[in-house]
C-alpha positions in Angstrom: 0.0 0.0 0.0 2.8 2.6 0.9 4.8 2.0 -2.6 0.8 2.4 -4.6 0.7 6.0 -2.7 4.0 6.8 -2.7 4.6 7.1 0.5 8.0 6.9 2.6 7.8 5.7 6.2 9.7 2.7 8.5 7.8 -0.8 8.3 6.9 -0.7 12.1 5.4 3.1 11.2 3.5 1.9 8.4 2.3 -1.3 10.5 1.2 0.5 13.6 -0.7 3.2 11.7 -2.7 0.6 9.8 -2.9 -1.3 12.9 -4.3 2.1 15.1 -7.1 3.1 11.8 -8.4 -0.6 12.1 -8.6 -0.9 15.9 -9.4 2.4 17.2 -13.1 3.0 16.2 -13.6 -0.3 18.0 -11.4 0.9 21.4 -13.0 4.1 21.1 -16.2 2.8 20.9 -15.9 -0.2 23.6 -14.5 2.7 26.1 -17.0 5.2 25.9 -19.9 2.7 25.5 -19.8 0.6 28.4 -22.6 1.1 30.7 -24.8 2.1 27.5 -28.0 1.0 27.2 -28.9 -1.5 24.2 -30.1 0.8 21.8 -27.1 3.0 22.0 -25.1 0.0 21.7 -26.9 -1.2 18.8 -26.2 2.5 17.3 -22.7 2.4 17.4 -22.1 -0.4 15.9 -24.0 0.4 13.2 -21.8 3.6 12.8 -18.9 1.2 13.1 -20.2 -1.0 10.7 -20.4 2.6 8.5 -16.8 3.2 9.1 -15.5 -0.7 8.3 -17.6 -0.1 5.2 -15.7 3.6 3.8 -12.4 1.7 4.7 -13.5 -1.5 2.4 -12.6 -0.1 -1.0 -9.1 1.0 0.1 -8.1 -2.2 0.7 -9.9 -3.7 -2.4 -8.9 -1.3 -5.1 -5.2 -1.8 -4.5 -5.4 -5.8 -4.3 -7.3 -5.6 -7.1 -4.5 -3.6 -9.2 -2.2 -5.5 -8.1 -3.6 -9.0 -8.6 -4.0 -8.1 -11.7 -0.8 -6.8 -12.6 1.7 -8.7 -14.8 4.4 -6.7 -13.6 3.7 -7.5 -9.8 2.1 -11.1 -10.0 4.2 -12.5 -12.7 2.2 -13.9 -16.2 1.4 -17.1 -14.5 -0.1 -15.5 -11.3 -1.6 -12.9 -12.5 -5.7 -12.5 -11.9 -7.6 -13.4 -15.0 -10.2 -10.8 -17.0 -13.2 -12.7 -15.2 -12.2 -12.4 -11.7 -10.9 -8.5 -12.3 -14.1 -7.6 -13.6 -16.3 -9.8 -10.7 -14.1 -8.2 -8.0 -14.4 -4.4 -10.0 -18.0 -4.6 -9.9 -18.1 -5.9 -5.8 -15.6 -2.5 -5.5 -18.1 -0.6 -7.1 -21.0 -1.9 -5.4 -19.4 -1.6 -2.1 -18.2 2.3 -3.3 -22.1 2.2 -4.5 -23.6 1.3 -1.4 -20.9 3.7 0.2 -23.0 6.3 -1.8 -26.2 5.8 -0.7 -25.3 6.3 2.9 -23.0 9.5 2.3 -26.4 11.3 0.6 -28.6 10.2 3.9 -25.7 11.8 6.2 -25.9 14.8 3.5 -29.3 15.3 4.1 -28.9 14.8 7.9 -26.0 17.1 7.7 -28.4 19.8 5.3 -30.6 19.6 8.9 -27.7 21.0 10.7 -26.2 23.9 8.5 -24.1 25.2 6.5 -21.1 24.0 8.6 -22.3 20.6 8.5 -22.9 20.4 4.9 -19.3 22.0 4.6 -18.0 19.2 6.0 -20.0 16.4 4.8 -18.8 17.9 1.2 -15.0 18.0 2.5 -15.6 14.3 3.6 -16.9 13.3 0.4 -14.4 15.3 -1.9 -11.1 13.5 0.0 -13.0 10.3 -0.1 -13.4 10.4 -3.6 -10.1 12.1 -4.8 -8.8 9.5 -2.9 -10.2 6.4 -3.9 -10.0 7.8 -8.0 -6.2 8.3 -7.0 -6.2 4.3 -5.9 -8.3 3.6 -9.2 -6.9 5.6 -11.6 -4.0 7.3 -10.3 0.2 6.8 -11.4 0.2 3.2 -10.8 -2.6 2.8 -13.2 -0.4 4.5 -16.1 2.5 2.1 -17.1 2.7 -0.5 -14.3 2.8 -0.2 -10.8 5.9 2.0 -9.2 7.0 2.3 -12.8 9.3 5.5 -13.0 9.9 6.9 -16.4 12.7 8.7 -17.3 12.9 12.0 -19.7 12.3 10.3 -22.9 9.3 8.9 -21.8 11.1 5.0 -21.4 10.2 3.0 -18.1 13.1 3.2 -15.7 14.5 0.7 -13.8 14.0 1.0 -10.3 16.4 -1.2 -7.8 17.2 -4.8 -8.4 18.8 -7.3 -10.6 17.3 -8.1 -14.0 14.2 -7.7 -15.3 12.8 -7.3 -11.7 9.6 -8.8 -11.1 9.5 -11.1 -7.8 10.3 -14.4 -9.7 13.2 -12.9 -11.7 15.9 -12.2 -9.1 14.9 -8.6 -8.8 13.7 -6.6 -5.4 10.0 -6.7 -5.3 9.9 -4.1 -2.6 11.6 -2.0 -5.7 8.5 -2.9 -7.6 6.1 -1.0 -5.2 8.2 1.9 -5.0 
């Protein structure tokens, strides 16, 4: 995930801070929740159900891109045309579904004001920009991590080779 965005961080960074957005919704919600009555409790976890949902597509769009890459999986483990387009459309219905919640908090959030509309529209735009970045972003446009140098060639990056992970190159290269 860190070489799709581009990002530059130690492995035990990048491992707690994936670690702290999956678990702390749930801490937060088992701390301030405990002597809640049923209904409450049945409230939150909805709205954690909500929040497990918005984090689904980040975690599909990538593993589909790179299941399906050539470049990444090698041309005998790469993800055939069938299952790309079956697990595209469950990405798209979960982003779908995603949808029809955001406009029922959008027209809770018109209830409220024009600060809360504000930020239900900030909300939505990052979410968005964001998963089109996953979608369609570099990695989409010549191969995942592929650099390219002035004349428009693909660059090496790191490794021995041709790189992919089978042929003696450094697949963490590939993702960066």
């Amino acid at each position: 995930m860190a070489g799709l965005l581009r990002l530059r961080a130690p492995a035990w960074a990048r491992v707690a801070g994936a670690r702290a957005l999956a678990v702390a919704p749930t801490l937060l919600l088992a701390t301030t929740m405990k002597d809640a009555p049923g209904a409450a409790l049945d409230a939150a976890a909805q709205a954690l159900n909500v929040v497990q949902a918005v984090q689904l597509p980040f975690a599909l769009i990538p593993l589909i891109r790179l299941t399906a890459s050539k470049r990444v999986m090698g041309g005998a483990h790469v993800a055939g045309s069938a299952l790309v387009a079956a697990a595209s459309a469950a990405a798209a219905a979960v982003l779908a579904c995603n949808a029809g919640v955001a406009l029922q908090l959008w027209a809770a959030a018109a209830a409220r004001g024009p600060p809360a509309v504000a930020a239900a529209c900030c909300f939505a735009g990052c979410y968005v920009g964001l998963a089109g970045y996953l979608a369609f972003g570099p990695a989409a446009n010549g191969g995942v991590g592929a650099a390219r140098n002035g004349s428009g060639r693909r660059r090496r990056r790191g490794g021995r080779g041709e790189g992919g992970i089978g042929g003696g190159g450094n697949a963490e290269a590939l993702l960066l």
